[in-house]
C-alpha positions as YAML, in Angstrom:
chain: A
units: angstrom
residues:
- id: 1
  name: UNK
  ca: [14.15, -19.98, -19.48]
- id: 2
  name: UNK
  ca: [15.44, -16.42, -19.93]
- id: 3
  name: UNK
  ca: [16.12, -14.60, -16.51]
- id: 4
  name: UNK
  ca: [14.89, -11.13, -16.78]
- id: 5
  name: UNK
  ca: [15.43, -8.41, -14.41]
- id: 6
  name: UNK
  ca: [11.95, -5.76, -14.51]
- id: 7
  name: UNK
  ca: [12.25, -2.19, -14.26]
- id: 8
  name: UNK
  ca: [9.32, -0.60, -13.72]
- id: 9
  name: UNK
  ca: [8.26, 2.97, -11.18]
- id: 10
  name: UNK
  ca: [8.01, 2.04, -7.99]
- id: 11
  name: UNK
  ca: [7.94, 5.55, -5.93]
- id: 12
  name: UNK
  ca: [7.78, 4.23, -2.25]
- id: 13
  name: UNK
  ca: [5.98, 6.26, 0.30]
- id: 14
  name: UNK
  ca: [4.07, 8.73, -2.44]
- id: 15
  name: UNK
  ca: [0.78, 8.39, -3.68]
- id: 16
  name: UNK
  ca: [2.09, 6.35, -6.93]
- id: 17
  name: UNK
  ca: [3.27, 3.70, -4.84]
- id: 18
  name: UNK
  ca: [-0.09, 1.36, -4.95]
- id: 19
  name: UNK
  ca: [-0.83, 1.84, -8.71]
- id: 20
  name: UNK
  ca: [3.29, 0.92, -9.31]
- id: 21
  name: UNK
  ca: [2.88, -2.01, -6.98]
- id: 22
  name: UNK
  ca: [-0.32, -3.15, -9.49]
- id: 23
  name: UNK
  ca: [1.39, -2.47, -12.50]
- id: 24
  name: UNK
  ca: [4.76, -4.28, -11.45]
- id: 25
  name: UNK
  ca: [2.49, -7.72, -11.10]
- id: 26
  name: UNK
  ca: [1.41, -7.30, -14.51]
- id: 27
  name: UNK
  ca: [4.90, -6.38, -15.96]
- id: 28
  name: UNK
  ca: [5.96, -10.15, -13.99]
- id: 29
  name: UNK
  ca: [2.63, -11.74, -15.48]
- id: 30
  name: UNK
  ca: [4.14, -10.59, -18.74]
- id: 31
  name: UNK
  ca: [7.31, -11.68, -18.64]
- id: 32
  name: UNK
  ca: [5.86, -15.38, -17.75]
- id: 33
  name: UNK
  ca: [3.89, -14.97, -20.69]
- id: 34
  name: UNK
  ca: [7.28, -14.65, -23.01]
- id: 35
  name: UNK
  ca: [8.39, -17.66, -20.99]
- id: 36
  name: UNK
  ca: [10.56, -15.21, -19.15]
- id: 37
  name: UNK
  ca: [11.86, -15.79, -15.43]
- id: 38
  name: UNK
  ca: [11.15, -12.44, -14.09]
- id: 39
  name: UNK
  ca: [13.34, -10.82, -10.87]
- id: 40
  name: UNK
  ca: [12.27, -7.05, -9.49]
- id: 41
  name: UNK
  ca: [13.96, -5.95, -6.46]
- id: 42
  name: UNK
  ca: [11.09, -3.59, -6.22]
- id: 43
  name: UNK
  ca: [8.85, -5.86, -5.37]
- id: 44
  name: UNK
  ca: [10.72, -7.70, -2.90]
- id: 45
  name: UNK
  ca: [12.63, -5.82, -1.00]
- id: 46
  name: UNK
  ca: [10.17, -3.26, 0.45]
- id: 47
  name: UNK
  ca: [8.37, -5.64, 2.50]
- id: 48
  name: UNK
  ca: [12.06, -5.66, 4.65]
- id: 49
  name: UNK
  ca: [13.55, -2.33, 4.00]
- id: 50
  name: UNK
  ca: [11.91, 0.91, 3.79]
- id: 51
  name: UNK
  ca: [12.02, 3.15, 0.63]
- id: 52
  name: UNK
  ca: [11.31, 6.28, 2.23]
- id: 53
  name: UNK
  ca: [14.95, 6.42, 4.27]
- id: 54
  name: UNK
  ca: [17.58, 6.91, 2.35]
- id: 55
  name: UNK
  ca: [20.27, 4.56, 3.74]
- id: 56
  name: UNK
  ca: [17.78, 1.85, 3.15]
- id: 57
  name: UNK
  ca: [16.76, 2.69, -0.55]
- id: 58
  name: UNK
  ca: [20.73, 2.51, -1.53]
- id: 59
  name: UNK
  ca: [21.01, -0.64, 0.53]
- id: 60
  name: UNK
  ca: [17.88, -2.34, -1.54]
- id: 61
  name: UNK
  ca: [19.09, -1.13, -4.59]
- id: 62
  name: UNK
  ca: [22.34, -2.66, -4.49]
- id: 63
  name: UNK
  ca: [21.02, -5.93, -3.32]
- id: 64
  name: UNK
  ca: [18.83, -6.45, -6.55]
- id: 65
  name: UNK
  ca: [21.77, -5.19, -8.76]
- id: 66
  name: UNK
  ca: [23.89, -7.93, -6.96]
- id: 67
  name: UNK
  ca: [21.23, -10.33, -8.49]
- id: 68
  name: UNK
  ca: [20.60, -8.53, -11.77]
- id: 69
  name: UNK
  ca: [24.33, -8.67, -13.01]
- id: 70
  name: UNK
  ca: [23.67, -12.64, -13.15]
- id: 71
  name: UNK
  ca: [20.87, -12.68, -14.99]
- id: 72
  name: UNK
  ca: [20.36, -12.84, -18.98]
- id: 73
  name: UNK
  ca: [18.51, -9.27, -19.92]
- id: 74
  name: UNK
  ca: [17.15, -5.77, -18.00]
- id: 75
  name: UNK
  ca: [13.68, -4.71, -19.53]
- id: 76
  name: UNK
  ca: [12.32, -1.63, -18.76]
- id: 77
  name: UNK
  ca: [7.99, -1.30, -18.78]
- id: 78
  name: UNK
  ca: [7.34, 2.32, -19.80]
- id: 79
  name: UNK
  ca: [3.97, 2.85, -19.37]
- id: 80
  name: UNK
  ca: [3.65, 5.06, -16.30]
- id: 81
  name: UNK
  ca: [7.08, 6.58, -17.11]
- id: 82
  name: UNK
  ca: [10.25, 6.94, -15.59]
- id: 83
  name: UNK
  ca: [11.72, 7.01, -12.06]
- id: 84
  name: UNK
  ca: [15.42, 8.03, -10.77]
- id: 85
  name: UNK
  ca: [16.07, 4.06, -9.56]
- id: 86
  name: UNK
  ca: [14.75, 3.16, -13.24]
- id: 87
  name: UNK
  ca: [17.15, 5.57, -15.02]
- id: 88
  name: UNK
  ca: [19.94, 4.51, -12.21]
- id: 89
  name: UNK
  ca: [19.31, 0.82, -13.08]
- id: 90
  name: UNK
  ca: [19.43, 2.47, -16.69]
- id: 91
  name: UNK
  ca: [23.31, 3.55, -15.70]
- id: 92
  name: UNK
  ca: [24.54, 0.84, -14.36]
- id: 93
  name: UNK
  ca: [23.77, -1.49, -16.68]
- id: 94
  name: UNK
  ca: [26.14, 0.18, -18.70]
- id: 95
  name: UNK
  ca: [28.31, 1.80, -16.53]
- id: 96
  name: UNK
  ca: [29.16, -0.96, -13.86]
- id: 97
  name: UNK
  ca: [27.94, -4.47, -15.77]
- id: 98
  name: UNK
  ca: [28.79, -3.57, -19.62]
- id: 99
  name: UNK
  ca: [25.19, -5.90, -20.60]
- id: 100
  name: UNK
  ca: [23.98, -3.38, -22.94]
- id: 101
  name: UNK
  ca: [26.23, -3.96, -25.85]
- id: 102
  name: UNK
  ca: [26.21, -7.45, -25.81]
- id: 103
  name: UNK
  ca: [22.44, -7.65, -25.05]
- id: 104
  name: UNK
  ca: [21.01, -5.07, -26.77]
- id: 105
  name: UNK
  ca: [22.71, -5.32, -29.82]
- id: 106
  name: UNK
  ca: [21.08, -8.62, -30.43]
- id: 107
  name: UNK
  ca: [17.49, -8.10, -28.82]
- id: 108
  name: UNK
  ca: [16.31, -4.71, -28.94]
- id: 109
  name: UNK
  ca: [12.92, -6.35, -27.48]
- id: 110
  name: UNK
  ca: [13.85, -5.13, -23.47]
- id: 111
  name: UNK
  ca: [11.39, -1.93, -23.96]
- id: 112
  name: UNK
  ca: [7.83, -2.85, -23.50]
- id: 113
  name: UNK
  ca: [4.38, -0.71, -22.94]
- id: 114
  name: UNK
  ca: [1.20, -1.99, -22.36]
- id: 115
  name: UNK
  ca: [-0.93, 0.69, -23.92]
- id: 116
  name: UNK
  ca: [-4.05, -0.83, -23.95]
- id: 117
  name: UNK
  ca: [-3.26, -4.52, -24.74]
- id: 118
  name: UNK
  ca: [-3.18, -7.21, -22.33]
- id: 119
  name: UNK
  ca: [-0.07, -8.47, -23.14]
- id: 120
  name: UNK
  ca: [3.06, -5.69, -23.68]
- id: 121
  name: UNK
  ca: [4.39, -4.69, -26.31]
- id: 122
  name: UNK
  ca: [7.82, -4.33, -27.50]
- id: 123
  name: UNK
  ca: [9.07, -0.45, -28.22]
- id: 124
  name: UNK
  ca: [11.42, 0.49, -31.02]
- id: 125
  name: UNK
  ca: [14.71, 1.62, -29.13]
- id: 126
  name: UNK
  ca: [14.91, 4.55, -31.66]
- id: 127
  name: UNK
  ca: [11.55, 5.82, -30.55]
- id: 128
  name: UNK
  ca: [12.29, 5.15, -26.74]
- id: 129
  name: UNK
  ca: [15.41, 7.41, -26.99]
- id: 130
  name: UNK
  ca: [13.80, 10.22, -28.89]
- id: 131
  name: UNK
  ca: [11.28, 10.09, -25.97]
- id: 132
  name: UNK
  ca: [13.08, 9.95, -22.95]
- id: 133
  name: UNK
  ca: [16.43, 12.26, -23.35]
- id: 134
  name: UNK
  ca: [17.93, 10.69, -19.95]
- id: 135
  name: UNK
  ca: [18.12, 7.43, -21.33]
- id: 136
  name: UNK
  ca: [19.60, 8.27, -24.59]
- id: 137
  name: UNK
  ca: [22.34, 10.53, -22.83]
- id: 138
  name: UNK
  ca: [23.55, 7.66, -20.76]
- id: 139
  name: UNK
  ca: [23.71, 5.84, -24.10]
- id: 140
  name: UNK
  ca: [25.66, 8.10, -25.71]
- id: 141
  name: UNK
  ca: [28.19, 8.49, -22.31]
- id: 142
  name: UNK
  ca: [29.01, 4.55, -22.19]
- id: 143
  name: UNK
  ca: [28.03, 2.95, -25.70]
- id: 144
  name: UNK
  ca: [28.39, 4.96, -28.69]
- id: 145
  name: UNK
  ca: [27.98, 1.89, -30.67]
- id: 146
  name: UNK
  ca: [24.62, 1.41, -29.35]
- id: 147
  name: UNK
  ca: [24.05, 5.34, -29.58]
- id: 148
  name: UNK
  ca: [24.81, 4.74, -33.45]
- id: 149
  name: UNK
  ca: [22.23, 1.63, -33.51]
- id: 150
  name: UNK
  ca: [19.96, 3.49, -31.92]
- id: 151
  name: UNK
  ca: [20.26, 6.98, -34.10]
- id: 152
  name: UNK
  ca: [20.70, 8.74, -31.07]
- id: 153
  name: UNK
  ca: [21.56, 12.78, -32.27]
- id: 154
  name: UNK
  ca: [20.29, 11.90, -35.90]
- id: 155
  name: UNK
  ca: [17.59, 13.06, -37.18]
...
């Protein structure tokens, strides 16, 4: 079984925070459906720690990117858009763990929406970077292979 960590908005202590909480059990009932074995932090870790104080965010972050590093892919659900610890996890996937390359190059399947489907769907990298400029800079800092795959800057 593929171990999969989920990215997905969380936004602890706002008014988001319940919808994210909803839509992070169906990004894990989607990943079971690809026969994935789905890990998010974000879903964990808040019971213990509290996402509102600062000190406490870093510390839960790190923990789940302690785990993440050992699993097989990242995929990020896109649906209700993106948050700093999505476009962080973004980062260090690259910058600290050096997955993307070796990952990405052979499954560009780790961006998913829902839209209105049941089941997610898988987004064309291309697309994803022409629609979310934060993503596709990071890209371009640690991977310019992947920024080439990807036609990042081309028309």
């Amino acid at each position: 079984m593929k171990t999969v960590v989920v990215e997905s908005p969380f936004e602890g202590g706002t008014p988001r925070e319940v919808d994210n909480v909803v839509y992070l059990r169906r990004c894990l009932a989607d990943c079971f459906r690809r026969g994935e074995a789905p890990f998010a932090s974000h879903g964990l870790y808040p019971g213990v720690l509290d996402d509102t104080v600062p000190d406490e965010r870093t510390l839960g972050i790190r923990a789940g990117w302690a785990i993440a590093h050992q699993l097989d892919a990242w995929a990020w659900y896109l649906d209700r858009g993106l948050t700093r610890g999505m476009i962080a996890g973004f980062q260090f996937s690259f910058e600290v763990l050096h997955l993307m390359d070796a990952h990405l190059l052979n499954d560009t399947r780790l961006f998913r929406r829902f839209g209105d489907a049941n089941e997610a769907q898988d987004c064309d990298p291309v697309l994803v970077m022409r629609e979310h400029p934060v993503l596709a800079q990071v890209v371009v800092m640690w991977s310019p292979s992947l920024a080439n795959l990807w036609k990042i800057g081309q028309p």
